[in-house]
C-alpha positions in Angstrom: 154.7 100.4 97.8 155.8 103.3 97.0 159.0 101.9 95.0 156.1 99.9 93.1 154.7 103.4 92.5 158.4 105.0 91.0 158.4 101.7 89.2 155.2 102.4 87.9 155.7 106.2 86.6 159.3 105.1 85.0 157.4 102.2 83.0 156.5 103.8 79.3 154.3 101.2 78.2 151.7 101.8 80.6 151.6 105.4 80.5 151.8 104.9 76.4 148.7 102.3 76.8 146.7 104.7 79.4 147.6 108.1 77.0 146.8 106.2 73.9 143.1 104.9 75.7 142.2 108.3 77.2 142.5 109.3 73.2 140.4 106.4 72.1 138.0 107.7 75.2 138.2 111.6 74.0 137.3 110.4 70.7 134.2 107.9 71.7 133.1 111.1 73.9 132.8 113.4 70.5 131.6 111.2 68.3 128.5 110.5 71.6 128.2 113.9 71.8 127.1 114.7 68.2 124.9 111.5 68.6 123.3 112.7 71.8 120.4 114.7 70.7 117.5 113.7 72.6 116.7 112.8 76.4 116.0 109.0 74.7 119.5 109.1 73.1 121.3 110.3 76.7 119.0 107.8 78.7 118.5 104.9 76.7 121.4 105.0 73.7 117.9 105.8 71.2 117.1 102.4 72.1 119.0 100.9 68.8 121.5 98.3 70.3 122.3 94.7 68.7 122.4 91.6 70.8 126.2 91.6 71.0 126.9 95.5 72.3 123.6 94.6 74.6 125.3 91.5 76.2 129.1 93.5 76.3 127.5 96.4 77.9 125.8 94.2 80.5 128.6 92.4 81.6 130.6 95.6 82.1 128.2 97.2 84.0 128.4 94.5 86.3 131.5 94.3 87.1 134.2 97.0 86.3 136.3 97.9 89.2 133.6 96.2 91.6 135.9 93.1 90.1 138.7 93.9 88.8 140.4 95.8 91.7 137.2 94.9 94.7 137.2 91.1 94.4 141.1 90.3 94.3 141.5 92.8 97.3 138.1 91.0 99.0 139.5 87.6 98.6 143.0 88.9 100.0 140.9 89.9 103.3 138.3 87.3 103.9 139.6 84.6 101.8 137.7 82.1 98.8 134.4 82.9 100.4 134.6 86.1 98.6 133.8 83.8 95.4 130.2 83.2 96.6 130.1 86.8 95.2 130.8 85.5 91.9 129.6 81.9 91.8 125.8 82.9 90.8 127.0 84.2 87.2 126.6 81.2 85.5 122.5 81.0 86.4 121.9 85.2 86.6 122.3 85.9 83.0 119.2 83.2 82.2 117.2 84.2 85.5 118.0 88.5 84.1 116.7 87.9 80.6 114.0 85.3 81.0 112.1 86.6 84.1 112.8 90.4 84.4 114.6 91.6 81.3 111.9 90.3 79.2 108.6 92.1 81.0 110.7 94.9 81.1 111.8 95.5 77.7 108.3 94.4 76.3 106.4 96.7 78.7 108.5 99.5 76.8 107.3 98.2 73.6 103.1 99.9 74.4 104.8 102.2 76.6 107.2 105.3 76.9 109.7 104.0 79.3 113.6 105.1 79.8 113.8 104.1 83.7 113.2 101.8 85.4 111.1 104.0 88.3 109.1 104.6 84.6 108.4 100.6 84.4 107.3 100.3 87.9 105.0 103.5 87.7 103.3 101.8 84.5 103.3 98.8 85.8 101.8 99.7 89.4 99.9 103.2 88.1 101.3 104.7 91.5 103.7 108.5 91.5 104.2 107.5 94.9 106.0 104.0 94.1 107.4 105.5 91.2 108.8 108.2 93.6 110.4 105.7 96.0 111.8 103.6 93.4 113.4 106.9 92.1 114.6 108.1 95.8 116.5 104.3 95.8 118.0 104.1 92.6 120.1 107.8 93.7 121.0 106.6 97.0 121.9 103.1 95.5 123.4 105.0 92.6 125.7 107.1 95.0 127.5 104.4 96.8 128.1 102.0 93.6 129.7 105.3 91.6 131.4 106.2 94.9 132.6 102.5 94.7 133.6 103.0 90.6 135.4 106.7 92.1 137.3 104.7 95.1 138.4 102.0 92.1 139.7 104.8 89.4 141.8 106.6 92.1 143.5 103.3 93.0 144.0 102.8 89.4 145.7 106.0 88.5 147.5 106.2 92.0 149.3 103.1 91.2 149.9 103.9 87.4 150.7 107.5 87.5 152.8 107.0 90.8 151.2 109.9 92.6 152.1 108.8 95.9 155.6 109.8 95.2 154.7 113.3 94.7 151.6 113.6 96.9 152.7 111.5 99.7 149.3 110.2 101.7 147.4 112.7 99.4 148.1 110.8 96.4 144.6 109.0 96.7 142.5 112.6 96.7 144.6 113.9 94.4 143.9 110.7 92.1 140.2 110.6 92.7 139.5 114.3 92.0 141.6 113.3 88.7 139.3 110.7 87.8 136.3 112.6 88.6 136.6 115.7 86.4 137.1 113.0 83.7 134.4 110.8 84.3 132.1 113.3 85.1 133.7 115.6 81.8 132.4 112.2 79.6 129.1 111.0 81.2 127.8 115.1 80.5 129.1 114.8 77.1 127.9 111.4 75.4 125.8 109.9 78.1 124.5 106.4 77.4 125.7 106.3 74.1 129.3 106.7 75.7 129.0 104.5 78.0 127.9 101.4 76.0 130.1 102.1 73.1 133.1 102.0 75.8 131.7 98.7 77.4 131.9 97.5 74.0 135.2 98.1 73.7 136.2 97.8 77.4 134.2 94.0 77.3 135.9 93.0 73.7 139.4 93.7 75.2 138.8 92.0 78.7 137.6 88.8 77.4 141.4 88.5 76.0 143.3 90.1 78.9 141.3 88.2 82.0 142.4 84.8 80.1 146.0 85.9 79.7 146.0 87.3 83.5 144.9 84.3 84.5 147.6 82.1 83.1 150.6 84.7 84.1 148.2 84.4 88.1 148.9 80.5 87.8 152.5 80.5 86.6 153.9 83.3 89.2 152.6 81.1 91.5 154.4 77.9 90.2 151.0 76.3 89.2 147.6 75.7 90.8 149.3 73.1 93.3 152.0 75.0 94.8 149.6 77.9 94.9 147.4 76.0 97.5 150.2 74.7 99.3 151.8 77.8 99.3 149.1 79.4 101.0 147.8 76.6 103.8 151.1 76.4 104.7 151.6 79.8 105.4 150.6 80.9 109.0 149.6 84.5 107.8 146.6 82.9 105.2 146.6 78.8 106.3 144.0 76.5 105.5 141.2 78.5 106.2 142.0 80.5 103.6 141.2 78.4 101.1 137.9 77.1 102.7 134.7 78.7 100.9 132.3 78.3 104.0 135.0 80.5 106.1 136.8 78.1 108.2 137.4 80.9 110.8 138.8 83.4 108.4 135.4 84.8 107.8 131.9 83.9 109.4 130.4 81.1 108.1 127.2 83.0 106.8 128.7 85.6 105.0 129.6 83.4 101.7 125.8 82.4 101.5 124.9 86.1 102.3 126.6 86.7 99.4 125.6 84.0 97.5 121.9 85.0 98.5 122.4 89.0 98.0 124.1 88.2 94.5 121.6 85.9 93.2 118.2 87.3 93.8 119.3 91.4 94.2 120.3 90.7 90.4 116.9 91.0 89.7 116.4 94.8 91.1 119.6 96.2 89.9 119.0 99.3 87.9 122.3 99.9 86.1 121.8 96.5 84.4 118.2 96.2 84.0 118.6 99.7 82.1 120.8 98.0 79.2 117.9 95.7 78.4 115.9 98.8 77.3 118.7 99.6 75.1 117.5 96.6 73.1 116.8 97.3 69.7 114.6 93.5 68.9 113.1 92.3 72.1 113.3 88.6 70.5 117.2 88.7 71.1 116.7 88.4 74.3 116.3 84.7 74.3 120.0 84.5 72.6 121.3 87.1 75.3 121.8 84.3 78.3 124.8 82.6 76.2 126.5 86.0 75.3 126.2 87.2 79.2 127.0 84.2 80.8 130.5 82.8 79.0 131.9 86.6 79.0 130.9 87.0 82.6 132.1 83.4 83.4 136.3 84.5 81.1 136.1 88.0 83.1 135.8 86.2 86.5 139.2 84.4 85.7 140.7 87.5 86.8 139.5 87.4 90.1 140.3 83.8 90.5 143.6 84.0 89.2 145.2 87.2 91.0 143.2 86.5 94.3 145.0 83.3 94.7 148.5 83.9 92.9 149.2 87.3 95.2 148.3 85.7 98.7 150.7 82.9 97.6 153.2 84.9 96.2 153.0 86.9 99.7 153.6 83.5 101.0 156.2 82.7 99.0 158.2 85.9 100.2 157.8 87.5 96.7 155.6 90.3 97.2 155.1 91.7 100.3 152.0 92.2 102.6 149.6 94.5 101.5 148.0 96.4 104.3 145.7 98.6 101.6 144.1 95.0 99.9 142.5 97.1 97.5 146.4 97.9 95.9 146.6 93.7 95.5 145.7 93.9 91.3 147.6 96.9 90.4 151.2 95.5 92.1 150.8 92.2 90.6 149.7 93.6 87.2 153.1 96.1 88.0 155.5 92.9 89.0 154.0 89.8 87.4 152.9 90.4 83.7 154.4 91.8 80.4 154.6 95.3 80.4 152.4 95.0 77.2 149.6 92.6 79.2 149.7 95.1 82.0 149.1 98.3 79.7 146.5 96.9 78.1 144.6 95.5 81.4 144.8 98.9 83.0 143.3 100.4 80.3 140.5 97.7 80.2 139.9 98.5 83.5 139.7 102.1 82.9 137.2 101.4 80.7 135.5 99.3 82.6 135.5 102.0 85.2 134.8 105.0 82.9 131.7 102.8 81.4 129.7 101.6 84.1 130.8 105.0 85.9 128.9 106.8 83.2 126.2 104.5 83.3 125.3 104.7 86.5 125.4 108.7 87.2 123.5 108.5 83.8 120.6 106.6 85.4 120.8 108.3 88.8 120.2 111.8 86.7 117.0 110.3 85.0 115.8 109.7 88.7 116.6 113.0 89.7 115.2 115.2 86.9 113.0 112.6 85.3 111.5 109.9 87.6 111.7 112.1 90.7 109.5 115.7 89.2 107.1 113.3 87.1 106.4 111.3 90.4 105.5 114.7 92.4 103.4 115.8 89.3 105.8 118.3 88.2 107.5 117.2 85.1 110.5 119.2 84.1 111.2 120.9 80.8 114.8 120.3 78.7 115.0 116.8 80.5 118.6 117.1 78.8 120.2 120.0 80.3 119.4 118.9 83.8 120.4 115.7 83.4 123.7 117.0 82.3 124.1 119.1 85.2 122.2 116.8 87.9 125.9 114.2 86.4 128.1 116.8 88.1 125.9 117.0 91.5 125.5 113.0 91.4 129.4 112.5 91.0 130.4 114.7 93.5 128.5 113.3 95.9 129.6 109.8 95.7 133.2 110.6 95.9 132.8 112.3 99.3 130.8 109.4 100.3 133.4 107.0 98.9 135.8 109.3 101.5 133.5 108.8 104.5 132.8 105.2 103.6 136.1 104.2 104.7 136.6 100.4 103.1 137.0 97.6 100.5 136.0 98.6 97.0 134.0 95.3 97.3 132.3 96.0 100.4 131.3 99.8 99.4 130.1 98.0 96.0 128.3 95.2 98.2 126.5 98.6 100.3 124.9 100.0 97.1 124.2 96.6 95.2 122.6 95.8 98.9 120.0 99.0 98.4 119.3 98.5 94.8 118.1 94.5 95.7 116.4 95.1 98.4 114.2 98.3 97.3 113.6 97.0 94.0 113.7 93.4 93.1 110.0 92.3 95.0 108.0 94.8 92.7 109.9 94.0 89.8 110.9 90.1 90.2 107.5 89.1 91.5 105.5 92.2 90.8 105.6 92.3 87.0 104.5 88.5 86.9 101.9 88.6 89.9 99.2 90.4 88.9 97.6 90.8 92.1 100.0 93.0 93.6 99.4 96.3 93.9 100.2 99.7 94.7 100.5 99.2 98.4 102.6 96.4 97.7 105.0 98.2 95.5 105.1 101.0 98.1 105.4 99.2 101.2 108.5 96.8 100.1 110.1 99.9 98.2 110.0 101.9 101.7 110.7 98.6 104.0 113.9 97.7 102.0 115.4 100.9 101.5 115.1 102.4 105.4 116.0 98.7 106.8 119.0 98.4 104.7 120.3 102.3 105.1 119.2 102.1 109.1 121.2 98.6 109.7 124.4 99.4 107.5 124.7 102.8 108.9 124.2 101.9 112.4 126.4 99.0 112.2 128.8 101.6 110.4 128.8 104.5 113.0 131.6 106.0 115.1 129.7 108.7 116.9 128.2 106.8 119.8 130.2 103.9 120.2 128.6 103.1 123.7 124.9 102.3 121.7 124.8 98.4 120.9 125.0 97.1 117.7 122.2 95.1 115.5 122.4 91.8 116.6 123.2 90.4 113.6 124.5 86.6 113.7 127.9 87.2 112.5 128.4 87.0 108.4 124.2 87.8 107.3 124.9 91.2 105.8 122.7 93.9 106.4 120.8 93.8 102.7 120.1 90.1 103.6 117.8 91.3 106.4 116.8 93.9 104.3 115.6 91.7 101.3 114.1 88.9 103.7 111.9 91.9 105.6 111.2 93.5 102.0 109.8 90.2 100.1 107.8 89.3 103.5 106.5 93.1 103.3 105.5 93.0 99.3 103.8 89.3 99.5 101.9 90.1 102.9 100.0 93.0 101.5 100.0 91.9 98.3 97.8 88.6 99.8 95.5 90.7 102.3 95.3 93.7 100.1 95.1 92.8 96.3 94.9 95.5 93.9 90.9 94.9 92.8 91.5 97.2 89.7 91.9 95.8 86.6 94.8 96.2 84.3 95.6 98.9 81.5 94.6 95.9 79.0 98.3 97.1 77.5 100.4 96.3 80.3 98.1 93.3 81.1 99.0 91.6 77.5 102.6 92.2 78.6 102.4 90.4 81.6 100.4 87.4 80.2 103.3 86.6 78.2 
């Protein structure tokens, strides 16, 4: 590998590519800046987005380095179960816009909401659910940017060949790199940076994950020799290419994925937040077709390199990776064009940069909106302490990505795991069941967030390794025990204790729609 990384640093394209997109970032970061005037502008962009910068933005926030460098290394590990991850994207974009997205973004139409912790306290009239919903979306918040933190150090390890002169400090050295960037541009331009690089992170990816995906097929000699490649090889086999498992991963954990990445799309913060950004709430019956097909091109990317590098590993052409996480940048570095690979590393610094920003972005509204305003104690200049709560936020989730200790796709599949099991009962069934109340909202916003933290954590700890382990059956992730106990927690009382107050007849005209 760290021949790959020489190879890397003595390449001129890419560092010309990543120079000439740090620019273009600089530049999107100034011109945000003397946009950003108001808390609206840094939360929600000044709510003025068009359908297509809405549906780019969305996407990106979605995936990023979650899929980009996560899923390709995730597959190398478990196999094409990993997919289940990305199998629901052709339904979510219809089930986000139809069912959530539209409450949501029409709810801010009577009332002032930049949050989502802001829907659910119009919604439910409650500072205490408000409050919870505010505590998850920080903790969520901290392990998905520590997961976007983990992804940019991997990236500029690999470009910038770091590990020849750091040695095995080249991955601190890279992360603290990436975070006085990151953390440099989310205080500057705030929302209105981040969508404007989705934009043109999403507009670029749309080209590259095609092209990737053809150079993924031919490497391998074509989709045939790929597969036989790879069941014939006895460090992958057959299982391999099983998607229920087939030994090389637990049966259940393609359908908890399947399961987690389905429904939790519903209560996901980072990309519920982007539908507010809406200008016309009537776009959001066109947004489905411009989520889904650039969600469904982007995914090619995980297809293609997760199944070309174990084959060409097969094949005796790369060698095994014991870091899966390092599987995209060496094939981008041995595989492509020079030009191709430039262009997708800065596409995936974008990606990275974008949804990086976006999510320290809503994790500082929680903080020093949604958090003050829940205890009755609303802060003044919203602004400045949102810019400095960025700097607290990002910190934090690169010294958790540290202690974390795995997968980009794993860490990502931790905080994605919080986020759907707080959120998505009092938001998924809450804003179209009207007889859910308070209680409801409180009880599954507690019930999710300490049963997923309490399982992953102790399944996670080293301290006492003499205490017994959850008795999981082996694949159900923890968030899938979280989300079943959450829904059976928000419908219970929601039956045996209705909320017997009527609507604000606002809100209620909202929800009759």
């Amino acid at each position: 590998m760290e021949a790959l990384a020489q190879s890397a640093a003595a390449r001129p394209t890419l560092i010309t590519v990543a120079l000439i997109y740090l620019l273009a970032v600089a530049v999107v970061g100034w011109w945000s800046w003397r946009r950003t005037r108001t808390a609206k502008d840094f939360f929600i962009a000044g709510q003025a987005l068009g359908l297509v910068v809405t549906g780019l933005a969305t996407m990106s926030a979605a995936f990023s380095g979650f899929l980009f460098l996560g899923g390709p290394g995730l597959t190398y590990r478990l196999g094409l179960s990993s997919l289940f991850i990305v199998f629901p994207v052709s339904l979510t974009g219809v089930l986000l816009c139809w069912t959530v997205a539209k409450r949501l973004r029409l709810l801010s139409e009577v009332r002032e909401v930049f949050t989502v912790p802001d829907a659910i306290f119009m919604r439910y009239r409650s500072r205490a659910a408000a409050g919870w919903a505010a505590i998850a979306v920080v903790i969520g918040t901290v392990g998905y940017l520590g997961a976007q933190l983990l992804a940019l150090a991997v990236l500029l390890d690999s470009v910038l060949g770091l590990e020849v002169h750091f040695g095995s400090h080249s991955l601190a050295v890279a992360m603290g790199l990436g975070l006085a960037v990151m953390v440099a541009y989310a205080v500057a331009g705030g929302m209105v940076a981040g969508v404007y690089t989705d934009v043109f992170q999403g507009s670029l990816m749309l080209v590259a994950a095609v092209a990737v995906f053809y150079y993924a097929l031919q490497s391998g000699g074509g989709l045939a020799e790929i597969t036989r490649s790879i069941s014939t090889s006895e460090a992958f086999g057959s299982a391999f290419l099983d998607p229920m498992g087939g030994g090389r991963a637990p049966i259940f954990l393609g359908l908890s994925f399947f399961f987690v990445f389905t429904i939790g799309v519903l209560g996901q913060p980072h990309t519920l937040h982007k539908f507010l950004m809406l200008k016309d709430p009537r776009k959001l019956r066109f947004l489905p077709a411009v989520l889904g097909v650039s969600q469904v091109l982007v995914v090619l990317i995980w297809l293609g390199v997760g199944l070309a590098v174990p084959a060409l590993v097969a094949q005796g052409h790369l060698p095994p990776f014991d870091q899966p996480d390092r599987v995209t940048p060496v094939f981008l570095l041995t595989q492509v064009p020079e030009l191709l690979a430039g262009l997708v590393f800065a596409g995936v610094l974008a990606a990275i940069m974008s949804t990086a920003d976006s999510f320290v972005n809503i994790a500082s509204a929680a903080l020093v909106r949604d958090l003050p305003r829940a205890l009755g104690k609303p802060l003044d200049r919203e602004l400045f302490w949102g810019r400095w709560a960025v700097v607290l936020i990002a910190g934090s989730s690169a010294v958790f990505a540290f202690l974390y200790g795995d997968l980009i796709a794993l860490l990502g599949t931790f905080a994605y795991g919080i986020f759907a099991a707080a959120l998505t009962p009092c938001l998924a069934v809450g804003l179209h069941w009207k007889r859910a109340g308070a209680n409801a909202a409180v009880a599954s916003l507690v019930t999710g967030l300490v049963v997923a933290l309490a399982v992953e954590l102790w399944m996670k700890q080293t301290l006492f390794p003499e205490w017994p382990r959850p008795a999981l059956t082996p694949g159900v992730l923890p968030s899938v025990v979280a989300m079943a106990c959450s829904f059976s927690v928000f419908l219970g009382v929601a039956w045996f204790f209705p909320d017997t107050e009527p609507l604000d007849p606002d809100v209620d005209a909202v929800m009759s729609m």
